[in-house]
C-alpha positions as CSV (number, residue, x, y, z in Angstrom):
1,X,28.2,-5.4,-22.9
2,X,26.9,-5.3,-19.4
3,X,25.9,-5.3,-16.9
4,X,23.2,-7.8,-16.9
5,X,20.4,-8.5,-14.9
6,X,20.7,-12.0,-14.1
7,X,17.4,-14.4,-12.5
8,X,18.1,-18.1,-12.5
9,X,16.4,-21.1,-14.0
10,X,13.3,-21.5,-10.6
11,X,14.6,-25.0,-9.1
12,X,11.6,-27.6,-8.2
13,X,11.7,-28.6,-4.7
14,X,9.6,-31.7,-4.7
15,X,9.4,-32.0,-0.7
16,X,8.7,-30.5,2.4
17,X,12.3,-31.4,3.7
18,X,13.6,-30.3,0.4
19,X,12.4,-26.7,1.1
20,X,13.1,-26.8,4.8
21,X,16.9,-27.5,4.3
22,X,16.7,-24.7,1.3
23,X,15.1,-22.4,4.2
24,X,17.6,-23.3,6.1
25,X,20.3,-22.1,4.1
26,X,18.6,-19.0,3.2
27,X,18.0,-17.5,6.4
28,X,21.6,-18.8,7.7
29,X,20.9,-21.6,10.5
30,X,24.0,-23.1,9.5
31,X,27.2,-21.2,7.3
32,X,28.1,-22.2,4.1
33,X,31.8,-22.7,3.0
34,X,31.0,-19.8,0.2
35,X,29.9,-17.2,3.3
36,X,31.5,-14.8,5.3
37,X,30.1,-15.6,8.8
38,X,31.4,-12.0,10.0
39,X,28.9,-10.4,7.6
40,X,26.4,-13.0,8.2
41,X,24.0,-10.1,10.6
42,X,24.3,-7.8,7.2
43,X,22.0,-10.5,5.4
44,X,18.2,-9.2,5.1
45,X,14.9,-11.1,5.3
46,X,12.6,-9.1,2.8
47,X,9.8,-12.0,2.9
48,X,8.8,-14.5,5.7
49,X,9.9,-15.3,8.6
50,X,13.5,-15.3,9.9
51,X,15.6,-18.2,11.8
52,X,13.7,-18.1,14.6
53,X,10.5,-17.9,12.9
54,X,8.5,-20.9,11.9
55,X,9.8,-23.1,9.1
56,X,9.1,-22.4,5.6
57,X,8.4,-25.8,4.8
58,X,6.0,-26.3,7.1
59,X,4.4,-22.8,6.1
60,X,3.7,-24.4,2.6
61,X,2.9,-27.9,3.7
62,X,0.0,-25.3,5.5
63,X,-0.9,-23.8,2.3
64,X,-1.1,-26.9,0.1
65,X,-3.7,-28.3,2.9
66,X,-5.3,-31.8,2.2
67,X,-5.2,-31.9,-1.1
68,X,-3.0,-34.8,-2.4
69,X,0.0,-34.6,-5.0
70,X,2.0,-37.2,-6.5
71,X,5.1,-38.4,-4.8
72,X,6.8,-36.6,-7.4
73,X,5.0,-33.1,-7.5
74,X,6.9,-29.8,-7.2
75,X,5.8,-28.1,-4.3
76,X,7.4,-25.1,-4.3
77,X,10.4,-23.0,-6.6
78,X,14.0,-21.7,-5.5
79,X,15.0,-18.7,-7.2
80,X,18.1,-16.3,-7.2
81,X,17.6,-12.8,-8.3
82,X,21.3,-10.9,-8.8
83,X,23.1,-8.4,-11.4
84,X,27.1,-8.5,-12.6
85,X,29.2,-7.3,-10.1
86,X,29.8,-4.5,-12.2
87,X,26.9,-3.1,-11.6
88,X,27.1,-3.5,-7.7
89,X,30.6,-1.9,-7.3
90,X,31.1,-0.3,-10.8
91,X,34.3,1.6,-9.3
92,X,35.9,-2.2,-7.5
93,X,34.3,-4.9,-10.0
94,X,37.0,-6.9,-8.9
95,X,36.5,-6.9,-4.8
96,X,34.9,-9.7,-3.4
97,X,31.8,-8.3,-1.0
98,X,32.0,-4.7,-1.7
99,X,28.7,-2.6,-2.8
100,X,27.5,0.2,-3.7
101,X,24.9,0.8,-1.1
102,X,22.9,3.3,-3.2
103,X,22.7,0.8,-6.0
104,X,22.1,-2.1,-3.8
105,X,18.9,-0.2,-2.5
106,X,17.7,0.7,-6.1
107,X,18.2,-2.8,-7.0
108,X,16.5,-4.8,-4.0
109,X,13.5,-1.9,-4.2
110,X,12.7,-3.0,-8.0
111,X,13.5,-6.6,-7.7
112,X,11.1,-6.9,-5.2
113,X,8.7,-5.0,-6.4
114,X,8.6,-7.1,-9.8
115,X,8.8,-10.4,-7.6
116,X,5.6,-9.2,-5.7
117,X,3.7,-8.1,-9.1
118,X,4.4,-11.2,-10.8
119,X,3.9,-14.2,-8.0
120,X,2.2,-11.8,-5.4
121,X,1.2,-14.1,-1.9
122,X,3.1,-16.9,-3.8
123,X,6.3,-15.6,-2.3
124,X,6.4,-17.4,0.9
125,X,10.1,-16.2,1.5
126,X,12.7,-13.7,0.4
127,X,16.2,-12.9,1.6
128,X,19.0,-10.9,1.0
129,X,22.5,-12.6,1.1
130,X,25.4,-10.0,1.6
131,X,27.7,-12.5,3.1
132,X,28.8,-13.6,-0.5
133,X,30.7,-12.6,-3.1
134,X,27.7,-10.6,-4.9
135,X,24.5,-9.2,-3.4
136,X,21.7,-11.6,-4.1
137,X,18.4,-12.5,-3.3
138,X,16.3,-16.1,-2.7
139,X,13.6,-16.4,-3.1
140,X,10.9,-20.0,-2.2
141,X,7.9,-19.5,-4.5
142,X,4.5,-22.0,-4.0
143,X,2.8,-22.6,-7.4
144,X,-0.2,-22.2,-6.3
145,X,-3.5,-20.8,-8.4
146,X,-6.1,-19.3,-6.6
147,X,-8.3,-21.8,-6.0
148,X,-5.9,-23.3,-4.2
149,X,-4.4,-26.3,-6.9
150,X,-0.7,-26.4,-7.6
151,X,0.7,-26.2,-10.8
152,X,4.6,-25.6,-11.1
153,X,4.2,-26.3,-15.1
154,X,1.8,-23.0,-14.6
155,X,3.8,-21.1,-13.8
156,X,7.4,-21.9,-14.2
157,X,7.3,-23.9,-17.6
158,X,5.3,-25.6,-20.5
159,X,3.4,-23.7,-23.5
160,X,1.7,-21.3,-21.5
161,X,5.3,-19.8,-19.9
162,X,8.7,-20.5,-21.3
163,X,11.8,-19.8,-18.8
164,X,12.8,-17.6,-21.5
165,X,9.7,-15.1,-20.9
166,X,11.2,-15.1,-17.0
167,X,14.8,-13.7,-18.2
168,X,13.7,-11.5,-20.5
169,X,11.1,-9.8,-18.5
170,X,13.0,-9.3,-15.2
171,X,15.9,-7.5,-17.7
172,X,13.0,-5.4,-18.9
173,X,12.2,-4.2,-15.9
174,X,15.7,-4.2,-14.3
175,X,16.3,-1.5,-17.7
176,X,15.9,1.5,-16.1
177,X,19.3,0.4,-13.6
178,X,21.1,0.3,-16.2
179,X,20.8,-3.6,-16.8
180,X,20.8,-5.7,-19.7
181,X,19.4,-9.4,-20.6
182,X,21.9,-12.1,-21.0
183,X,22.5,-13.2,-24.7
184,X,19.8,-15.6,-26.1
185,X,21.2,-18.8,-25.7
186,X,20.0,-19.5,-29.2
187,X,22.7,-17.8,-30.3
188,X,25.4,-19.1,-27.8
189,X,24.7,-22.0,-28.1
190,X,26.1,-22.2,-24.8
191,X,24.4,-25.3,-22.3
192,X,24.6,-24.1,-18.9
193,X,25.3,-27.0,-16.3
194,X,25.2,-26.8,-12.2
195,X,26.4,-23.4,-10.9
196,X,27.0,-26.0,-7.6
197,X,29.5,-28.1,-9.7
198,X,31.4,-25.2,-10.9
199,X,32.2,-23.8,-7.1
200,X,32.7,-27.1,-6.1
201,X,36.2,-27.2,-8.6
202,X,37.0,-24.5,-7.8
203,X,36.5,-24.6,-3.9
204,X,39.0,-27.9,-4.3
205,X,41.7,-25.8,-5.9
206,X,41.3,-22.8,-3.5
207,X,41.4,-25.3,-0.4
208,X,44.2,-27.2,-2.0
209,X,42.6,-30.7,-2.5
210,X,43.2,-30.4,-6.0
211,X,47.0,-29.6,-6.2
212,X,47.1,-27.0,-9.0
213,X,50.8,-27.1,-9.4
214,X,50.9,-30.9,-10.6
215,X,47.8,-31.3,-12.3
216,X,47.9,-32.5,-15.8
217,X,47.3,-28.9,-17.3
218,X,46.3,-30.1,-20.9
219,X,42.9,-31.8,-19.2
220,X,40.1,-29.7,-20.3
221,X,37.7,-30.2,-17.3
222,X,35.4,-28.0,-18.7
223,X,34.1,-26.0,-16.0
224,X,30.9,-23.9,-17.1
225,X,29.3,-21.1,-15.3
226,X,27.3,-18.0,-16.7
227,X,30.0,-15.2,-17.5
228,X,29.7,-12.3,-14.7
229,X,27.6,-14.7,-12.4
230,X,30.4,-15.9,-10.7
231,X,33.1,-13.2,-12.2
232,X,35.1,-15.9,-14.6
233,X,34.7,-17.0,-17.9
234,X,32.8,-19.8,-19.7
235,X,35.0,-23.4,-20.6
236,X,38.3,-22.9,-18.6
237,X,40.8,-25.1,-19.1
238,X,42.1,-26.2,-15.6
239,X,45.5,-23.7,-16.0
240,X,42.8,-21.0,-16.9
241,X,41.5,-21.6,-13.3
242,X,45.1,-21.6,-11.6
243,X,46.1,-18.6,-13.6
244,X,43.0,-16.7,-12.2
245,X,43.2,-18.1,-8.8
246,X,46.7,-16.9,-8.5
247,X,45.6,-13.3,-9.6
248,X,42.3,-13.3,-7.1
249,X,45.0,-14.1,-4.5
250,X,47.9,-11.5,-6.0
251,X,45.0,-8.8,-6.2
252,X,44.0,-9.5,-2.8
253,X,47.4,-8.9,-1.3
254,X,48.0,-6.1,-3.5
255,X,44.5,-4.7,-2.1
256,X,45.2,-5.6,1.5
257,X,48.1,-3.5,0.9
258,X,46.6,-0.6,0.0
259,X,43.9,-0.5,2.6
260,X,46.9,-1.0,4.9
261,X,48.3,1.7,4.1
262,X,45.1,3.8,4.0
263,X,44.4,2.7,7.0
264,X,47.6,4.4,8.3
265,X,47.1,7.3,6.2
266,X,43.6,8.0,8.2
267,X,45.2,7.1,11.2
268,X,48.0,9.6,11.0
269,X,44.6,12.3,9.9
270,X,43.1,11.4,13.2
271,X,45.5,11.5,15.2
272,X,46.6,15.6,14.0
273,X,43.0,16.0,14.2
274,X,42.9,14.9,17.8
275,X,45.7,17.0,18.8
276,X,44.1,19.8,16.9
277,X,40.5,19.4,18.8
278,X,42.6,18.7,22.3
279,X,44.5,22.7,21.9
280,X,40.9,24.1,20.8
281,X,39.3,22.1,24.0
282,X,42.4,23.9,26.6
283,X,41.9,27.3,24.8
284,X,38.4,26.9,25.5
285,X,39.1,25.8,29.0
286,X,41.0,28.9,29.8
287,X,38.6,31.1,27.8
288,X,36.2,29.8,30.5
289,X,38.4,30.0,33.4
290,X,39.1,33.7,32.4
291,X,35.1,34.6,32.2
292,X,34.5,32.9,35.7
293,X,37.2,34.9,37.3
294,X,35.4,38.0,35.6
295,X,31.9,37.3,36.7
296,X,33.2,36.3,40.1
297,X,34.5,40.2,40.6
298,X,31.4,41.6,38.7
299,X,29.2,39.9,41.4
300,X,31.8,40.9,44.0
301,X,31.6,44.5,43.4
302,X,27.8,44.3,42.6
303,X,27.7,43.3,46.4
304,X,29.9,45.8,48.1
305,X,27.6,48.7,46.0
306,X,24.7,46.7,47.6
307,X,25.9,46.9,51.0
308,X,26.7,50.9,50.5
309,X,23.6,51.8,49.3
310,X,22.1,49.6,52.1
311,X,24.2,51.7,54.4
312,X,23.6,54.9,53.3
313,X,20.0,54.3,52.7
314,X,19.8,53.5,56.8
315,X,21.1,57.0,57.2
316,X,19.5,59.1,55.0
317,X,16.2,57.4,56.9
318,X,17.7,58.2,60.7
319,X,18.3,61.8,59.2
320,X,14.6,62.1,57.7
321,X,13.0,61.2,60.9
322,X,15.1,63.2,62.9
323,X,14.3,65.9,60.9
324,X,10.7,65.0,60.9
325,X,10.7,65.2,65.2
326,X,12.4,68.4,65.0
327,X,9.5,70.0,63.0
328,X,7.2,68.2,64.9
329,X,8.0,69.8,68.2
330,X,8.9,73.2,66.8
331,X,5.1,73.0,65.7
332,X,3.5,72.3,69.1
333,X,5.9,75.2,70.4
334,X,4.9,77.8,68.0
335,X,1.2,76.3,68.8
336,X,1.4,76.3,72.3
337,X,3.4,79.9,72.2
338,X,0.2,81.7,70.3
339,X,-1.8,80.0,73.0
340,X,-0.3,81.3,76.0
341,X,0.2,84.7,74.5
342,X,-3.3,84.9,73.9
343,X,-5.1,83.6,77.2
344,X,-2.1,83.3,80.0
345,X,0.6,86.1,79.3
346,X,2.3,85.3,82.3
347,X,2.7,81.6,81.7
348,X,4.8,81.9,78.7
349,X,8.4,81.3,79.9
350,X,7.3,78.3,82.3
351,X,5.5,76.9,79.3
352,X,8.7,76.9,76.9
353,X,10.8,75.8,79.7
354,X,8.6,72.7,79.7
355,X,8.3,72.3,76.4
356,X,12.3,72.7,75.6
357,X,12.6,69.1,78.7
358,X,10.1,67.1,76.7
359,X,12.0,68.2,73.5
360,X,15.3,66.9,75.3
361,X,13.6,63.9,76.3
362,X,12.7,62.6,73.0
363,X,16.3,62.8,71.4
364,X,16.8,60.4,74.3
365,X,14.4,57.9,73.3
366,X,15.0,58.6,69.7
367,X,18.3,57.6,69.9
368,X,17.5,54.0,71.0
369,X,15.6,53.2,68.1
370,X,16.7,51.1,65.2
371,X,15.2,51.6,61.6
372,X,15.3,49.0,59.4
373,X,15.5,49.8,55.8
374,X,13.1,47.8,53.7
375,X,15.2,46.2,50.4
């Protein structure tokens, strides 16, 4: 039939120290014996503050103010919001702590949501538990109305609001997950007693103060929790509880198995993948190697053509300004020709003699001069 959508009967704290030690348990400032204290940093604080945070009770003592309450008044509400395990870990119904994390986060989105629409401010705190057996969340409520008076028959029971209403309308809007509402207990006809005493028989078996090997069997103890709450059945006789406290602990060796050996299976993956990545990383090393030895030569060669242009660049410039003196001086001797042949006939040869010595003379001094080519 399930899964169900499952919200407990709200629990009247009747005083400040009542919700303090309640706090206390909620945010984890001490383990209990039901918890996994290695998962104990996976547990969530959705509402309030957290351990180190001031203390809830004295957040509501705040709240309620001045105004006096009988001795006997319920101050505040506990209530646990959860689904079937089925719905948590539809593929491992069976394994203790597992989720879905996708479901979880649909599930804790919606739950809170409803919790906020419905109580609003009224929700001092909220937390997650993931520690457990089955994702679940508390929550402390203050019944408080808005002008401040408390009434927990307001809002948790009486004419006006029947427990009832509370199941059936967090399975309502729980729906759309794929959630269900318990069966009426009208027609069960089932009367539910203390989740606490249930996991307190069974805590004695598992811990082996109740010898379940030499216990009369044909005692009917009577142990009653809701069906899917705690994963067991309604009314077990006591060898119905040994029977499925041997196959919890044959289905954990069976699973602790299996991960063994998956564990080695991913193990022997890894470790072909490592070799696998360690040959690509040396064929990339000598890919690299190979291309540093190439660009080494490329900018070796790029500098010995440097170095010959540079060269041949200095000569091509010694060559243009030699060439450039020549035709300088054959200019001022073709000059200097027209000009004695004109005015001094006679002075011609002596003229060019002179001439061809200061010709000579400048080679001299031209070849003690160093260019410099520009790059």
């Amino acid at each position: 039939m399930g899964p169900f959508a499952i919200i407990t009967k709200p629990i009247a704290l009747h005083t400040i120290d009542d919700i303090s030690k309640l706090a206390a348990h909620n945010v984890r400032n001490y383990t209990p014996d039901n918890a996994d204290p290695g998962r104990a940093d996976m547990n969530q604080i959705l509402i309030g503050p957290g351990p180190d945070g001031t203390d809830i009770g004295v957040l509501i003592a705040e709240r309620i103010g001045s105004q006096k309450l009988r001795k006997d008044a319920r101050r505040a509400a506990g209530i646990i919001m959860t689904a079937s395990p089925e719905y948590f870990r539809p593929d491992l119904p069976e394994q203790p702590g597992y989720y879905n994390p996708n479901r979880l986060k649909s599930w804790v989105e919606k739950s809170i949501a409803w919790a906020k629409s419905k109580w609003g401010d009224n929700i001092i705190s909220a937390t997650l538990h993931l520690d457990e057996t089955t994702p679940h969340i508390h929550l402390i409520v203050i019944p408080q109305r808005e002008n401040g008076s408390m009434s927990f028959k307001e809002f948790f029971g009486g004419a006006k609001y029947n427990v009832s209403n509370l199941f059936t309308e967090y399975a309502n809007e729980m729906a759309p997950l794929g959630l269900k509402r318990g069966i009426l207990k009208e027609i069960t006809k089932i009367k539910y007693e203390s989740v606490k005493k249930f996991y307190k028989a069974v805590e004695n078996c598992e811990r082996g103060k109740i010898d379940i090997d030499s216990v009369d069997n044909t005692k009917d103890y009577d142990l009653k929790a809701p069906k899917g709450f705690l994963g067991v059945e309604r009314n077990f006789k006591l060898e119905e509880v040994k029977e499925k406290l041997r196959e919890a602990r044959q289905e954990e060796r069976e699973e602790a198995k299996k991960k063994l050996v998956a564990i080695s299976a991913q193990a022997e993956m890894l470790r072909v993948e490592n070799q696998k990545i360690s040959a690509r990383f040396l064929e990339t090393e000598n890919d690299l190697k190979t291309a540093l030895a190439a660009a080494e030569a490329a900018k070796s060669e790029a500098e010995r053509k440097y170095h010959q242009a540079k060269a041949e660049a200095r000569v091509e410039a010694e060559k243009r300004v030699e060439a450039e003196a020549e035709n300088e001086t054959l200019n001022k001797i073709i000059d200097n020709y027209e000009h004695a042949a004109k005015y001094e006939p006679g002075a011609i040869l002596a003229y060019g003699e002179r001439l061809l010595n200061e010709e000579s003379q400048a080679k001299e001094k031209k070849r003690e001069v160093k260019f410099e080519v520009v790059e």
